[in-house]
C-alpha positions in Angstrom: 0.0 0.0 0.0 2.9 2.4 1.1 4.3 1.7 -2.3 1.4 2.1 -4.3 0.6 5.2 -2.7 4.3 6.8 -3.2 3.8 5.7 -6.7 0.4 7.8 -7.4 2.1 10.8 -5.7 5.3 11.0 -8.0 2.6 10.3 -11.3 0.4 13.4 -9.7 3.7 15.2 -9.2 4.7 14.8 -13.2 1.4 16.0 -13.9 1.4 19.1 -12.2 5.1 19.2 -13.9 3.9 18.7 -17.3 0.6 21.0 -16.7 3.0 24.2 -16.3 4.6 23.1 -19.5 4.1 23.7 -23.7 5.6 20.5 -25.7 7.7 21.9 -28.4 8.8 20.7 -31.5 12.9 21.4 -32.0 12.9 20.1 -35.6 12.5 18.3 -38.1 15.1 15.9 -39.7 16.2 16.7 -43.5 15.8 12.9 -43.8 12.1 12.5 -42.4 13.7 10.3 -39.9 11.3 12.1 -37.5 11.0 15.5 -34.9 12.5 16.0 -31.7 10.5 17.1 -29.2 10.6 19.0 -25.5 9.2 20.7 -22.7 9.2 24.3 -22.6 7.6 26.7 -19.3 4.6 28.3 -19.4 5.2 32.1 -18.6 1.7 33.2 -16.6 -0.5 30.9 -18.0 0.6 31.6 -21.5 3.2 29.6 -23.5 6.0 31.6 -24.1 6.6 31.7 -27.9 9.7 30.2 -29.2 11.4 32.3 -31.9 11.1 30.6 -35.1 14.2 29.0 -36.4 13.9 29.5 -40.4 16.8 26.7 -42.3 19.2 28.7 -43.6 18.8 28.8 -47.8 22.2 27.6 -49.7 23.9 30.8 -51.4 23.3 30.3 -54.9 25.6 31.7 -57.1 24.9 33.4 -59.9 26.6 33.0 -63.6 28.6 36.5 -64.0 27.1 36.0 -67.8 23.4 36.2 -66.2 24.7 39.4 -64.7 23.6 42.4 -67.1 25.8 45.0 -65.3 28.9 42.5 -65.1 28.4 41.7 -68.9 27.7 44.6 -69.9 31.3 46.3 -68.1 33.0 43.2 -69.9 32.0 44.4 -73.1 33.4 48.0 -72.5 36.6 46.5 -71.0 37.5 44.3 -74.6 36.3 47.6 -76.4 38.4 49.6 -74.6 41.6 46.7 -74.5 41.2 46.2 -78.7 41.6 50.1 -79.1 44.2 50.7 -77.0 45.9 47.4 -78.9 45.3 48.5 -82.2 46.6 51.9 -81.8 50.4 50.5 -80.2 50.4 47.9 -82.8 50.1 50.6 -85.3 53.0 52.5 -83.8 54.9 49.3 -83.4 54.9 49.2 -87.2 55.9 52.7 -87.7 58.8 52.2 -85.4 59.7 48.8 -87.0 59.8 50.7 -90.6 62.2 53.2 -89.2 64.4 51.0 -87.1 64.7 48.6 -90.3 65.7 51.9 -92.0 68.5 52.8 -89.8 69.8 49.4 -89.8 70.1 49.2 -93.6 71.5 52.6 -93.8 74.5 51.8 -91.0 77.9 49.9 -90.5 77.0 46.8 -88.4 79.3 48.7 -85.9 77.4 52.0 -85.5 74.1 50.0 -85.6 75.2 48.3 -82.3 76.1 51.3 -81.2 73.0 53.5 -82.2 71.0 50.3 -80.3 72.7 50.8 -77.2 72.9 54.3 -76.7 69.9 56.0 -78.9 67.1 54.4 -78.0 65.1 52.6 -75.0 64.8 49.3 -76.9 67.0 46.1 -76.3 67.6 44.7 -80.0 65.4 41.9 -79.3 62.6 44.3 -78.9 63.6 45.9 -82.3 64.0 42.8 -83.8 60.1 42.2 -83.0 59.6 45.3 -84.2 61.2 44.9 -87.6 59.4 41.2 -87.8 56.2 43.1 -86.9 56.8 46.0 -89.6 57.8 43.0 -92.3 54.1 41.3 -91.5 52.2 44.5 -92.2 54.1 45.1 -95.5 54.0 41.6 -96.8 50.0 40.8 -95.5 48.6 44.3 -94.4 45.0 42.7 -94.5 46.3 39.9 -92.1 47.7 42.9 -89.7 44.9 45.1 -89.7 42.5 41.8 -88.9 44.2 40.5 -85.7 46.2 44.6 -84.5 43.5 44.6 -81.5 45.7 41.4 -80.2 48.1 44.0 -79.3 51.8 43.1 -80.6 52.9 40.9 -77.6 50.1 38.1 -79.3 51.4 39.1 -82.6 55.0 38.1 -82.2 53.9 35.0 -81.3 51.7 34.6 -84.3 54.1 36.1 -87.0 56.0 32.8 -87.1 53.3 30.2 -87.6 52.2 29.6 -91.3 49.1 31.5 -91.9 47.2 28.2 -91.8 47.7 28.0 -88.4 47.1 31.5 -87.5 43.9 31.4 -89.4 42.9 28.7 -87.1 44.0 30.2 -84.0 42.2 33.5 -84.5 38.8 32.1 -85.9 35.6 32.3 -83.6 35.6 29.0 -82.0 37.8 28.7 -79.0 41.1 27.1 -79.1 41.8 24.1 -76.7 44.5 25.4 -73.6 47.1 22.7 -72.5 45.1 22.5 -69.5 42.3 21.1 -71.6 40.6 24.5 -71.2 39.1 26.5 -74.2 39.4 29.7 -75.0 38.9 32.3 -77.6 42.6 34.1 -78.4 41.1 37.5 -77.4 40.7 36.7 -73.8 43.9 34.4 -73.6 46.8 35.9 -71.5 50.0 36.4 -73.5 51.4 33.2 -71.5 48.3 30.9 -72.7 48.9 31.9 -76.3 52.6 31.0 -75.8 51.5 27.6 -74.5 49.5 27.3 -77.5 52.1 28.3 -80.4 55.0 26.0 -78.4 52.7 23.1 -79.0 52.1 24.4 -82.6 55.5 24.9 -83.2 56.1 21.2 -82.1 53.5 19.4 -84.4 54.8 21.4 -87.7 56.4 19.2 -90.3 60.4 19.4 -89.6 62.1 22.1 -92.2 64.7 21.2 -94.8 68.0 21.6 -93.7 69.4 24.8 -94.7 71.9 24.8 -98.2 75.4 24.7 -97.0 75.8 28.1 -99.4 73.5 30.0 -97.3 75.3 28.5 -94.0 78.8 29.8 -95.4 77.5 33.2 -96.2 75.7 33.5 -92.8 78.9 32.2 -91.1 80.8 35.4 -93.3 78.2 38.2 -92.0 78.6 36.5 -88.5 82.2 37.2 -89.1 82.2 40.7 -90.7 79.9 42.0 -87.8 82.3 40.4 -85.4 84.9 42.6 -86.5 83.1 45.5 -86.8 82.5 44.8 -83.0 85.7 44.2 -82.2 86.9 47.2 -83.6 84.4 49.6 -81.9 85.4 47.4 -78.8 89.0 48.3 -79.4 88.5 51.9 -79.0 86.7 52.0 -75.7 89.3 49.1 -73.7 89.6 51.2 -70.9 85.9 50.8 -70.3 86.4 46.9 -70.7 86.6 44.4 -67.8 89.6 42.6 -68.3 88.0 39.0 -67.4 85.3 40.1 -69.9 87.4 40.1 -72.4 89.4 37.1 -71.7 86.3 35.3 -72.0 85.5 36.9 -75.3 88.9 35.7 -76.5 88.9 32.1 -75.3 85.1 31.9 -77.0 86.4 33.2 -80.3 89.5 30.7 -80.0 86.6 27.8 -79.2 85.4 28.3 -82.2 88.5 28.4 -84.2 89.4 25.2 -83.0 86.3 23.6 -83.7 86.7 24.3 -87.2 89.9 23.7 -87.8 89.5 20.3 -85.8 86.3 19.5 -88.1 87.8 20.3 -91.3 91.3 18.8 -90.7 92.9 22.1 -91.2 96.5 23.0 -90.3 97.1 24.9 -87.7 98.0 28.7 -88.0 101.6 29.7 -87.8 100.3 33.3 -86.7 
């Protein structure tokens, strides 16, 4: 009886427990595995309201190409790019003309000279230059069509066959190394190197050039050596000694190399 009764008075006690209470739901599972639920105090006789816990929507990100503003900036951007390009490749080619122009007209002396100490170029840059002004002349058409590259994309161009280039400027995009595609206009200058390397690579290997033109290269090599030399001779104070030990010993190199490949005598000089 004790038992019993002890019993009935902890059940009465829940009940006045659970009477002062408001069963709440906590959630929901994503799943539907099922809702948690628990107790929650009454607050005068009314349930105290539970602030409503909304799930968080996943950020979805829009396309910039869905954005009109964004696409709309991107046009002015290549507008902008292609006439700045155009106008610097146009005065590329004017300086190409004029540099070619200067070489022809000097001593291969004085035109090292005039390089180093006339203008802010370093001769590979005026070598470009001349290349660049060379393209225009021979395929102005070609020039015009692809100047809004801006010349950096054109020296890389200038010395694939115009198959290729054909190709590589056309509308579709152009597969990347990284198995990306892209249109040349919105390459970097490093993609479209990538791109001509490989080019390069899978052109048909060239005839070896005729030993002629070899010997008469090997004769202008020589002729502007000494031209060189010379202007070197008149400024030796200004010359490091070791500098031009090593000069000497590289000439001598390759002396002996052809004297060793063409079983020559050696000089009695």
């Amino acid at each position: 009886m004790h038992a019993q009764a002890e019993e009935e008075r902890d059940e009465g006690d829940r009940d006045a427990e659970l009477r002062g209470h408001e069963v709440v739901a906590l959630y929901t599972s994503r799943q539907g595995a099922g809702t948690a639920f628990a107790l929650r105090p009454r607050r005068g006789g009314i349930v105290a309201p539970v602030p409503a816990r909304v799930p968080a929507k996943p950020d979805v990100v829009t396309p910039w190409e869905k954005v009109p503003s964004v696409v709309l900036l991107t046009r002015q951007i290549l507008k902008l790019q292609s006439i700045t390009a155009t106008r610097v490749v146009e005065s590329v080619v004017v300086i190409g003309e004029a540099v070619a122009e200067i070489k022809e007209s000097l001593p291969h002396g004085e035109w090292l000279r005039w390089c180093a100490e006339a203008v802010p170029f370093s001769r590979q840059t005026m070598a470009n230059y001349m290349a660049l002004a060379r393209w225009a002349e021979e395929r102005p058409r070609e020039v015009e069509k692809l100047a809004h590259l801006g010349p950096s994309k054109l020296y890389l161009l200038l010395v694939l066959p115009a198959a290729v280039r054909r190709r590589l400027t056309g509308r579709k995009p152009v597969p990347l190394p990284d198995g990306r595609q892209k249109r040349i206009e919105t390459m970097t200058v490093a993609e479209l190197a990538a791109v001509t390397a490989l080019e390069a690579k899978a052109l048909p290997g060239r005839a070896p050039m005729p030993v002629g033109r070899l010997v008469g290269r090997m004769r202008r090599s020589i002729a502007g050596l000494d031209a060189s030399a010379e202007a070197l001779l008149e400024r030796t104070e200004e010359v490091d000694v070791d500098e031009a030990r090593a000069l000497h010993d590289a000439l001598l190199q390759v002396a002996e190399s052809l004297r060793v490949s063409f079983s020559l005598p050696k000089s009695r000089r």
